[in-house]
C-alpha positions in Angstrom: -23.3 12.4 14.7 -23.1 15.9 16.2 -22.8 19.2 13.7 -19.5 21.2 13.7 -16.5 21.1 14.9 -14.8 19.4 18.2 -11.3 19.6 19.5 -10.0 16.8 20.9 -6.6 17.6 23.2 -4.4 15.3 25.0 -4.7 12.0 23.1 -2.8 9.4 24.2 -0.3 7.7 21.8 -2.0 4.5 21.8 -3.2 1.3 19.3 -6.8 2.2 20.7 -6.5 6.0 19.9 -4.6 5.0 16.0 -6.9 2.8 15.3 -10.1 4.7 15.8 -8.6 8.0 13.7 -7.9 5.4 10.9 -11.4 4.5 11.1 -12.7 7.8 10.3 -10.0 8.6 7.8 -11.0 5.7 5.9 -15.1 6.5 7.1 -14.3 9.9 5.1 -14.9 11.8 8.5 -13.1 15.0 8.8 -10.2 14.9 10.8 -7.4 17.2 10.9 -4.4 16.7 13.3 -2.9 19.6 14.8 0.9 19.7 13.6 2.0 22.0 16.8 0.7 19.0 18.9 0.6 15.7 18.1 -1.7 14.8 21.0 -4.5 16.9 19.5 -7.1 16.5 16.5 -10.1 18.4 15.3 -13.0 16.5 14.1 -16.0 18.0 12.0 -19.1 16.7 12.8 -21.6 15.5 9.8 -24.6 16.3 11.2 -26.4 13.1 11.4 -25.4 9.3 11.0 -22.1 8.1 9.4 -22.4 6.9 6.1 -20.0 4.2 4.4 -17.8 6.1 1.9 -19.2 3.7 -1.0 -22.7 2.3 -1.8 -21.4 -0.4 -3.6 -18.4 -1.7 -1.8 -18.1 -2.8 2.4 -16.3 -0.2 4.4 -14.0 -2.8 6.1 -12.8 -1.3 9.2 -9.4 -3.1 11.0 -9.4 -1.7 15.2 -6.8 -4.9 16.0 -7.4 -4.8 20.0 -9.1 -1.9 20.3 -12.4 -2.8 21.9 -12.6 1.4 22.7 -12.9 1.8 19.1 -14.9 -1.3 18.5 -18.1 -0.9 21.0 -18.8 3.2 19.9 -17.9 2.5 16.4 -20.4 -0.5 16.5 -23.5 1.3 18.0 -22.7 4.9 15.8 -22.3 2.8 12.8 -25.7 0.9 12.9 -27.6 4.6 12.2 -25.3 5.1 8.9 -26.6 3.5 5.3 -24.0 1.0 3.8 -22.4 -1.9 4.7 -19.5 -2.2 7.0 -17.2 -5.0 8.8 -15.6 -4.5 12.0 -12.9 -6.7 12.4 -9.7 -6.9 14.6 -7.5 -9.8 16.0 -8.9 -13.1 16.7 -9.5 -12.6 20.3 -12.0 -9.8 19.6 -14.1 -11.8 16.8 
């Protein structure tokens, strides 16, 4: 949503944190890790709503238990054109 770039420092090696950067990876959002620190990524910022990656095909998206993922991901997502699915493990359907 925002424009440019924002660094991101002391992640936490979590299935919540994994989850969400496979999100945007597969989302097409630009994310680079930093390879001196692992805990650390740099996303860029698109300026406006987040898009699925194809027009024609659903931008299935997998956060397993990951309900910090889920709720942002939900709300940001419903601005963005396309279709997505937002699944994870039963207990979160």
């Amino acid at each position: 949503l925002s424009k440019g770039d924002t660094r991101v420092e002391n992640l936490l090696e979590s299935d919540d944190i994994r989850y969400m950067l496979e999100a945007l990876d597969k989302m097409e959002v630009p994310v680079v890790r930093d390879e001196t620190d692992p805990t650390a990524v740099t996303v860029t910022g698109q300026a406006g709503p987040i898009n699925a990656p194809s027009d024609a095909e659903i931008c299935e998206l997998f956060l397993g238990n990951a309900g910090t993922a889920m709720r942002p991901l939900a709300a940001a997502l419903c601005m963005g054109k396309g279709r997505f699915v937002l699944d994870g493990v039963p207990r979160m359907r």
